[in-house]
C-alpha positions in Angstrom: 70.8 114.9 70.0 68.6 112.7 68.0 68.1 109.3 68.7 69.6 107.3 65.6 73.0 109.0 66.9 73.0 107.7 70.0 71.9 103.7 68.6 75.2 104.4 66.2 77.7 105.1 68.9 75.9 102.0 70.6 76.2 99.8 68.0 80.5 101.1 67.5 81.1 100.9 70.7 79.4 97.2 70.8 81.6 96.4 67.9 84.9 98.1 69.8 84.1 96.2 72.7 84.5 92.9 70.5 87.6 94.1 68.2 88.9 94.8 72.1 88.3 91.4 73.3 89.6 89.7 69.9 93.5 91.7 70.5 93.3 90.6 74.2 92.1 87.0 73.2 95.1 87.0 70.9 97.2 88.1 73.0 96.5 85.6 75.7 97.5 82.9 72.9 99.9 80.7 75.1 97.8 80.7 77.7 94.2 79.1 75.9 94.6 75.5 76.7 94.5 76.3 80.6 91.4 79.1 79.6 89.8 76.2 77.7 90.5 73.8 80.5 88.9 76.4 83.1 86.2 77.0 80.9 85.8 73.4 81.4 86.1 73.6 85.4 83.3 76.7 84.9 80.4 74.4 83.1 81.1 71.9 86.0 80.5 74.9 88.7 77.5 75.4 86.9 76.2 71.5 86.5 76.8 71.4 90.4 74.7 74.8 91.0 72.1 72.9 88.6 72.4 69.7 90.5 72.1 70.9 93.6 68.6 72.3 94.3 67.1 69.1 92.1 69.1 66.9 94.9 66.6 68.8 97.4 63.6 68.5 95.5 64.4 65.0 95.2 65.3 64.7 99.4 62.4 67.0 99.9 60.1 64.4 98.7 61.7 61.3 100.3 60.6 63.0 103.5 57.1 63.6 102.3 57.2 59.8 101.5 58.7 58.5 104.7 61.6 56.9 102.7 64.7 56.9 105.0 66.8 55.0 102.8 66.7 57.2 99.5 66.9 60.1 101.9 70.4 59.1 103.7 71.0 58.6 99.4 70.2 62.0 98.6 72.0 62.9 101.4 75.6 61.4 100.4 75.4 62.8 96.5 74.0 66.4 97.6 77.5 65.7 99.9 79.5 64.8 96.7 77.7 67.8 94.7 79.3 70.1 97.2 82.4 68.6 97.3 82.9 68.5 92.9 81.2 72.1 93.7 84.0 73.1 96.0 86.7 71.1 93.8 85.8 72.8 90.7 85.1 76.9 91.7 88.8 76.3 93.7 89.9 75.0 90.7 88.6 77.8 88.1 89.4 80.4 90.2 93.5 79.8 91.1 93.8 78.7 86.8 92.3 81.5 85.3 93.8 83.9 87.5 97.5 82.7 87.2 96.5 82.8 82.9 94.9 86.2 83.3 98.5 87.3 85.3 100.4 85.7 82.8 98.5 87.5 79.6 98.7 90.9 81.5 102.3 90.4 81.9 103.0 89.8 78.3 100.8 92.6 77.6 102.9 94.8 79.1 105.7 93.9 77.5 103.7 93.9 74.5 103.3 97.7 75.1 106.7 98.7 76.1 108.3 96.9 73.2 106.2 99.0 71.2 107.0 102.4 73.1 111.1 102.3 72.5 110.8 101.6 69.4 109.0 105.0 68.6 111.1 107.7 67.0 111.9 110.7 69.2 108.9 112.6 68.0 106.6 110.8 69.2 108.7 111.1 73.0 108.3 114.9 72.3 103.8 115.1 72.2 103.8 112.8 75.2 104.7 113.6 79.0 106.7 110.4 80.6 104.3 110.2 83.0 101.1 109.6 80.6 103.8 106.9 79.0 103.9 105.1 82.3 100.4 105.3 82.9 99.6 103.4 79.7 102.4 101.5 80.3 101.9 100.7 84.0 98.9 102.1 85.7 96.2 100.6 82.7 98.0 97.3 82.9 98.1 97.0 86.5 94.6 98.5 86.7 93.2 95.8 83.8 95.2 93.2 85.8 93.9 94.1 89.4 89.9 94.0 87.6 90.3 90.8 85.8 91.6 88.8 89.2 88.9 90.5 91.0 85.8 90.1 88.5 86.3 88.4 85.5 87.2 85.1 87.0 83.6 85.1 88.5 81.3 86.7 86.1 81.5 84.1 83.5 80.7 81.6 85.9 77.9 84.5 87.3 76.8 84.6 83.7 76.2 80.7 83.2 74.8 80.8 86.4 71.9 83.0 85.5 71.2 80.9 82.5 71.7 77.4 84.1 68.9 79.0 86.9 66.3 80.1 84.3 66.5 77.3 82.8 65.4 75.3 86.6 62.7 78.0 87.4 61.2 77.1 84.0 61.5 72.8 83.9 60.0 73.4 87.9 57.1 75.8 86.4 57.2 77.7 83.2 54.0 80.0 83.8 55.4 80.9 87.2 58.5 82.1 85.6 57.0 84.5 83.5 57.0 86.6 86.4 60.5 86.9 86.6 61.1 87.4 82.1 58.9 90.1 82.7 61.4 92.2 84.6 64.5 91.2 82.0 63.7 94.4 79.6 63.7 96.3 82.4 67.1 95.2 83.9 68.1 94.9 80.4 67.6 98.9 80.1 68.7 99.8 83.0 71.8 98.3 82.9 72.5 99.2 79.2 72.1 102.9 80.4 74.5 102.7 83.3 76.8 100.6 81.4 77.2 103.6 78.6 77.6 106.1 81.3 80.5 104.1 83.6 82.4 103.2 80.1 83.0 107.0 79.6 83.3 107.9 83.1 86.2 105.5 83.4 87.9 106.8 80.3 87.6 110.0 82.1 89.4 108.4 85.1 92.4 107.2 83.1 92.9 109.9 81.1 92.9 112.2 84.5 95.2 109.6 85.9 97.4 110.0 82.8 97.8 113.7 83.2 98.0 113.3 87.0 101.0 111.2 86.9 102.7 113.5 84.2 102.2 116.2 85.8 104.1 114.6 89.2 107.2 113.3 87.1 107.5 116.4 85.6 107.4 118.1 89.1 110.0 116.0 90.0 112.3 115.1 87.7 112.6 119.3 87.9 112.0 119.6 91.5 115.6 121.8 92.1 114.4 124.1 89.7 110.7 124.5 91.3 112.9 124.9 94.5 115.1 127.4 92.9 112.6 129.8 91.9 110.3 128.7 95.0 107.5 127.4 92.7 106.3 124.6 95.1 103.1 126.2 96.0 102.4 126.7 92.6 103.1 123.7 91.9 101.6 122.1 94.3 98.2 123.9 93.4 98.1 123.3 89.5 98.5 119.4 90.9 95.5 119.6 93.4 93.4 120.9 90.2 94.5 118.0 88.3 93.8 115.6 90.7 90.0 117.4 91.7 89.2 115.9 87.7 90.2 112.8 88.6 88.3 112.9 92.0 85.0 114.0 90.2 85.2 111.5 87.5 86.1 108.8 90.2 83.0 109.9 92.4 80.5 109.9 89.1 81.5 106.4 88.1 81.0 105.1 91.6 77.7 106.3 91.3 76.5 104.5 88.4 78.0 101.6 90.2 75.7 102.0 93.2 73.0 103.1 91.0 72.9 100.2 89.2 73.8 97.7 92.2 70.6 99.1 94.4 68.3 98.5 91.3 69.1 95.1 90.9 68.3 95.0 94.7 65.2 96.3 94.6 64.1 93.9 91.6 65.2 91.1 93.3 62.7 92.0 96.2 59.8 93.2 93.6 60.4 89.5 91.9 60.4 87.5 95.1 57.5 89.8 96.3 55.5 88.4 93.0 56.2 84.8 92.6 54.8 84.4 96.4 51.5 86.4 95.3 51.3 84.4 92.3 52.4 81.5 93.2 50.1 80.7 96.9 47.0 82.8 95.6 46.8 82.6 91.8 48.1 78.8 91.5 47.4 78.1 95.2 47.1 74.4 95.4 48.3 73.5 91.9 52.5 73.0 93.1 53.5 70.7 95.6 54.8 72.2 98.4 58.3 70.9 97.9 58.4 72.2 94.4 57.7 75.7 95.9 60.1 75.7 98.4 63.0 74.9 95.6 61.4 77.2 93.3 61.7 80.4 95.9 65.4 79.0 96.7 66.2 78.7 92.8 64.5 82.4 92.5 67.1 83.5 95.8 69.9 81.8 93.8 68.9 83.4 90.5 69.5 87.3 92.0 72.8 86.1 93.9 75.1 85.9 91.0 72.8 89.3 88.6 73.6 91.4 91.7 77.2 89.4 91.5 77.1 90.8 87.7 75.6 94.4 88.1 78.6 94.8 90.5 81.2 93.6 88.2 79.4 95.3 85.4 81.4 98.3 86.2 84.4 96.1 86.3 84.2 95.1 83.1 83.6 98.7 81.7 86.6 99.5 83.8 88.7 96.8 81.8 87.7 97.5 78.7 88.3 101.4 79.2 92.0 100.6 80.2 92.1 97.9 77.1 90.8 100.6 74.9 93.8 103.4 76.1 96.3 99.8 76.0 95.3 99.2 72.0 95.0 102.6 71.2 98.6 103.4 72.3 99.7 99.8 70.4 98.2 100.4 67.5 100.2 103.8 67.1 102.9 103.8 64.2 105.4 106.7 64.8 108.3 104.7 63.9 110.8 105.9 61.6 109.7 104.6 57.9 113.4 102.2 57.3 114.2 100.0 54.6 115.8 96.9 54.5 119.4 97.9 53.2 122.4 96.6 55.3 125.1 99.6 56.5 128.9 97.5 56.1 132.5 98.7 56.1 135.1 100.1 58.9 135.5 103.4 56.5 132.3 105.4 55.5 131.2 108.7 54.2 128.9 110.9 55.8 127.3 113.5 52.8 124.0 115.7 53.7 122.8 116.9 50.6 120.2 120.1 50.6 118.8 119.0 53.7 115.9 120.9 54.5 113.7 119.8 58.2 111.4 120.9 60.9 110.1 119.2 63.8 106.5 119.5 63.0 104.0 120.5 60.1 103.4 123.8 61.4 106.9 124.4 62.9 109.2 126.8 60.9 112.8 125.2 59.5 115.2 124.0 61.7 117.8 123.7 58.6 118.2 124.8 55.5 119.5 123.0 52.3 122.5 121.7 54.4 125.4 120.7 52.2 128.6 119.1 53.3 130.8 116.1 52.6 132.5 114.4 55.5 135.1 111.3 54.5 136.8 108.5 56.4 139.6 109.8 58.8 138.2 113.7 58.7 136.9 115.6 62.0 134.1 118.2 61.3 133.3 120.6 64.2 129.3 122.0 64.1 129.3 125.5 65.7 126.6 128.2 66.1 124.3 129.7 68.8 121.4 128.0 70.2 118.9 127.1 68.0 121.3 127.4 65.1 120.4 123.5 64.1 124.0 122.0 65.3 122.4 119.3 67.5 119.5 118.3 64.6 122.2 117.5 62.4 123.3 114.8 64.1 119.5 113.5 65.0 118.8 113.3 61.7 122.1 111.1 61.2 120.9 108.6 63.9 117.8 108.7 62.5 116.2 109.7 65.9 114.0 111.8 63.3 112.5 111.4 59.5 111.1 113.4 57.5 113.9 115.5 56.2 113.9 117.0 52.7 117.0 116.1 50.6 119.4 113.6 50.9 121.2 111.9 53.9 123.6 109.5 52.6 126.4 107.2 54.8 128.4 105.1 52.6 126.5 105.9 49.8 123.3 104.7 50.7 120.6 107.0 51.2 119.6 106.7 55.3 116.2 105.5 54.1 116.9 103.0 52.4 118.8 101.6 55.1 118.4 99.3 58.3 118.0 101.4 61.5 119.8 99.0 63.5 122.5 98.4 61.3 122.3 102.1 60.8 123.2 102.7 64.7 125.8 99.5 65.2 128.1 102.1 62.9 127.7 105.0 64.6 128.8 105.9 68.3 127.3 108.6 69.8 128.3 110.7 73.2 126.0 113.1 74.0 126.2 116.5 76.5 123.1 114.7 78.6 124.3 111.6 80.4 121.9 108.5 80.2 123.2 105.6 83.1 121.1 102.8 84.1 120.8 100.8 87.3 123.2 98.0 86.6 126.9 97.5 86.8 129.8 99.8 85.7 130.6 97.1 83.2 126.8 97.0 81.5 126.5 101.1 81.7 129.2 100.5 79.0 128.9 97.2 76.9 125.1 98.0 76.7 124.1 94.4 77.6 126.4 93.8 74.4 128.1 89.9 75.2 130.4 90.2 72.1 132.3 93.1 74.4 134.5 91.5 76.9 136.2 93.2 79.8 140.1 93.4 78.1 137.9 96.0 75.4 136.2 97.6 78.2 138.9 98.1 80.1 140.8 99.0 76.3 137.8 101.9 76.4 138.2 103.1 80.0 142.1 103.6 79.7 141.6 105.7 76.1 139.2 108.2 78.2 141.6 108.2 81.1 139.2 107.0 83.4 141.5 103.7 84.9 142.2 105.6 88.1 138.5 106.6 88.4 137.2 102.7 88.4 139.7 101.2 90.2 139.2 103.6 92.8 134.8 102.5 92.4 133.8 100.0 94.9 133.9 96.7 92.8 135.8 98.6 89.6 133.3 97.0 86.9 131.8 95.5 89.1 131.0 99.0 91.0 126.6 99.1 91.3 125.2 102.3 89.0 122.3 103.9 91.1 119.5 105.4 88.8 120.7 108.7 86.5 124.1 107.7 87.8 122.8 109.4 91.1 125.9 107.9 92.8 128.2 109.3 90.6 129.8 112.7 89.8 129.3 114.6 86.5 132.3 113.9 85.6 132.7 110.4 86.0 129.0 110.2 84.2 130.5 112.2 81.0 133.7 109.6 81.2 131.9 106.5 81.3 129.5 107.4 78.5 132.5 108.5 76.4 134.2 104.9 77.0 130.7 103.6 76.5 131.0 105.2 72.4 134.7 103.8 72.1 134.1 100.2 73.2 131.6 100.2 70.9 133.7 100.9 68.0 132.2 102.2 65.6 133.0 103.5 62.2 131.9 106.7 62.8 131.7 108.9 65.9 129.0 111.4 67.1 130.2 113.9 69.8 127.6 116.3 71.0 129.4 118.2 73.7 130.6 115.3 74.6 133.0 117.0 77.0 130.8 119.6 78.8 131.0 117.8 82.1 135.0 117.2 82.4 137.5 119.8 83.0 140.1 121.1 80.3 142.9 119.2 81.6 140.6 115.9 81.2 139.4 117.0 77.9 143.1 117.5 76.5 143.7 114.2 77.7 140.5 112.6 76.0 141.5 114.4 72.7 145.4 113.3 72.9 144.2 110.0 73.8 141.8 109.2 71.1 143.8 111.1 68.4 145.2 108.2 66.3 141.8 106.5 66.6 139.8 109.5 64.7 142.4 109.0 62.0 140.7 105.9 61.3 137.2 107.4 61.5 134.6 109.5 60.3 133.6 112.1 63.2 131.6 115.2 63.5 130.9 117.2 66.8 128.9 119.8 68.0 130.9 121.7 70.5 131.5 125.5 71.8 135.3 124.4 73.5 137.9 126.9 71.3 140.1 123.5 72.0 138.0 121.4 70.4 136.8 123.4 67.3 140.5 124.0 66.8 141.8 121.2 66.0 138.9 119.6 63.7 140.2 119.2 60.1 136.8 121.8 59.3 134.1 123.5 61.0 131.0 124.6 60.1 129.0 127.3 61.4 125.5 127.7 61.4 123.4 130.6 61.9 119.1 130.1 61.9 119.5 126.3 60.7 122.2 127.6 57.6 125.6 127.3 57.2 127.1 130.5 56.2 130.4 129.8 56.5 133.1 127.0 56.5 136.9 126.2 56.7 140.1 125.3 59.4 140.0 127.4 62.1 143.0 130.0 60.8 141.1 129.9 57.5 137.4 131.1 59.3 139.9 133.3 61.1 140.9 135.4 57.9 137.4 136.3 56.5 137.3 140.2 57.1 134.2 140.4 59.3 133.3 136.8 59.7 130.8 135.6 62.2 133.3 132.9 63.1 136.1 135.2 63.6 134.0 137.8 65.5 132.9 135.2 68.2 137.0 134.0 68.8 137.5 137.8 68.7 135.5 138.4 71.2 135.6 135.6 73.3 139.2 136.4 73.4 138.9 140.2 74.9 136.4 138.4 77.8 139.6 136.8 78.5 138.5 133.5 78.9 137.9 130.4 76.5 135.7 130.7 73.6 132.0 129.2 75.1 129.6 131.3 72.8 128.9 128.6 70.5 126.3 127.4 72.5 
């Protein structure tokens, strides 16, 4: 590689490193007048550092002049020196870690606001467990660097500076010996530095993958049970982890690379100002200004070895910040306008909707036409993969991109408020989605304008009364994560009273009664009867029961609908696909499920 290209991704990454610093700066925006006022603390660490050796100097000499008085004098302020020194570092340390705990907090937040709010696509490239990682893992990980390094490397840093500038005021051609081992250092520790940034990406990136892979394993750990994959399993994830282990072991060392050469400089340095200083200028210092000159030169190297080892802390932070911003300043949202949805009665119409779920993915539907009105049940039916599900994603606007025309009361969906969008549409879906918290919040949401009597109003529709008074605490009953402490049943219940108490205008059901038995489901259905009167509802079921008694079904077959009608009307097309499947489901002698 030639060398301007290396001097380019130098100078971007320089530039990166500041645009990274700059989001984090503005991030930590509450928190700058207690930075600013540690800052503050910081520059008083390093007048005391400064102050301290020139106290000696000046003690030194009251002892070469026999002057007991200044002496006990020099005595007492090298005491306060300590004490402001003490005072201060205590002080700068316990402020700028509670800000930097406080920005890293609100970072995280910062980063899982922005994750839910990304449309279902996005969800689909992107293992949970890489999510989490971003989301958890870099946060924690920048958190855990920034108490541990930060808080002393900008006092390190001033340090250095404050020193230099001693070594020269005591002797300036003495201290060329030490500026003439800066390029080297300088070198050195730009080389390193390059070489740990991308090793750490390569950490957190193998961490990424590392954790997704384990969630995967298992959230689907009955099915790698079932079909006795563990070992498999359990072998793809040692290979996973053997990247992370190697790009862990390189970056450590670079660490101790670059720690041991500042080591050895420090020796080579110290080595040289006693040859030059007792046999080139032997007899030209005072013998007090020597002594602080070699303790200002053992000061200097205490907080550069201090900085070479948190040099690799800092490219560890900004490795995690760079995977942080880059997942922030990702914009998969669905594209929305500003239109407010409004009314208790409203029209669903797709008009020749045409969509797939990816560029190079082949079409999920295909020019899609119906008209669904207030007070009308339409029943979606087909095989898998026939596109039953995606209509009603695209409804809810879980996906975009759609060809044609998607219009609910009216107004096209994309011209229309998301949220507003969802406040007037209930959905119930075949996958159960319950989360730690009471009975009561797995169905109001967290909503406060839904009080218990509509709750309660809810739970009685779905014929689930008998089911929470018999929970330990009724609404008050404690929801375990996935609803592990609750049957399938009582899941699917709970989510359909969950829809209801919402009360929206129109209702989504997509199997919405997989999980509950056929005398349950006959009871939901008689039960909510006179409520669908009032509303606009489609579902996506394969229950005979169910497609029965919507007002019109329509079945797909490869993303089309090729044929619609009532029931007895699908049921007298000579050689329908509709009528075939009841057909035949009826000589299996048992209910219609092949609309799957």
């Amino acid at each position: 590689m030639s060398n301007p290209a290396p001097r380019a991704a130098a100078e971007s990454g320089a530039i990166n490193n500041r645009g990274l610093v700059a989001r984090f700066w503005e991030i930590a925006r509450p928190e700058r007048p207690v930075y600013l006022f540690s800052f503050v603390l910081m520059f008083l660490t390093s007048a005391t550092d400064l102050a301290r050796p020139l106290v000696l100097k000046w003690g030194l000499e009251q002892i070469e002049a026999d002057n007991v008085v200044a002496l006990q004098s020099a005595a007492w302020l090298f005491l306060l020196v300590v004490l402001i020194d003490y005072g201060s570092r205590s002080g700068f340390s316990y402020l700028i870690s509670v800000s930097f705990l406080r920005t890293i907090n609100r970072l995280r937040s910062v980063v899982f606001r922005h994750v839910i709010h990304m449309k279902m696509a996005f969800f689909d490239r992107r293992p949970v467990g890489s999510l989490m990682t971003r989301t958890i893992n870099d946060c924690e990980s920048l958190a855990e660097t920034l108490r541990a390094g930060i808080a002393t490397i900008l006092v390190d840093a001033v340090s250095v500076v404050v020193y230099l500038g001693v070594l020269i005021s005591l002797d300036w051609h003495l201290s060329t010996t030490l500026l003439l081992a800066a390029p080297v250092v300088w070198l050195v520790v730009r080389w390193c530095g390059h070489r740990l940034r991308n090793k750490y990406l390569e950490v957190r990136k193998a961490l990424a993958e590392s954790n997704g892979w384990m969630a995967e394993g298992i959230g689907g750990v009955e099915i790698l049970q079932l079909f006795r994959q563990e070992a498999f399993s359990g072998k793809a994830y040692r290979g996973i982890n053997r990247k992370y282990r190697q790009a862990t072991i390189t970056s450590n060392f670079y660490d101790a690379l670059l720690y041991s050469f500042i080591e050895a400089v420090a020796g080579l340095v110290t080595a040289a100002v006693l040859v030059v200083g007792f046999n080139m200028r032997f007899g030209l210092l005072e013998i007090s200004t020597m002594i602080v000159y070699l303790d200002v030169v053992n000061r200097l190297f205490t907080p550069i070895r201090e900085l070479s080892n948190k040099y690799a802390t800092i490219q560890q932070a900004l490795a995690a910040l760079q995977r942080i911003f880059e997942l922030t300043e990702t914009d998969d949202t669905i594209q929305q306008g500003d239109a407010q949805l409004q009314g208790d009665r409203l029209e669903v119409a797709f008009e020749k909707v045409s969509f797939r779920y990816g560029a190079d993915a082949p079409l999920v539907l295909k020019n899609i036409d119906f008209a669904l009105s207030p007070g009308q049940v339409f029943a979606l039916v087909g095989q898998t993969g026939s596109g039953k599900s995606t209509i009603g994603k695209l409804l809810t606007r879980a996906y975009d991109g759609y060809d044609g025309h998607v219009r609910v009361g009216g107004q096209e969906l994309r011209h229309l408020d998301v949220h507003s969008l969802r406040r007037h549409i209930a959905v119930v879906h075949q996958d159960v989605e319950l989360f730690p918290g009471s009975l009561r919040e797995n169905i109001t949401m967290f909503d406060p304008s839904i009080n218990d009597e509509k709750v309660m109003w809810a739970v009685r529709l779905v014929k689930a009364e008998h089911m929470v008074q018999q929970l330990n605490g009724g609404l008050d009953y404690e929801v375990r994560e996935d609803g592990g402490n609750l049957s399938s049943g009582q899941m699917q219940l709970i989510v359909f009273a969950r829809a209801l108490a919402h009360d929206a205008p129109i209702v989504l059901m997509d199997e919405a009664t997989a999980s509950v038995d056929s005398v349950t489901e006959a009871w939901i259905q008689q039960a909510i009867q006179q409520i669908f009167k009032h509303k606009t509802v489609l579902i996506v079921a394969h229950r005979l029961s169910t497609i029965a008694a919507a007002d019109r079904i329509l079945v797909l077959r490869q993303g089309e609908i090729i044929e619609q009608g009532t029931h007895e009307a699908l049921q007298e097309i000579p050689d329908g696909y509709y009528a075939t499947l009841v057909e035949s489901s009826k000589l299996n002698k048992h209910e219609p499920s092949v609309f799957v």
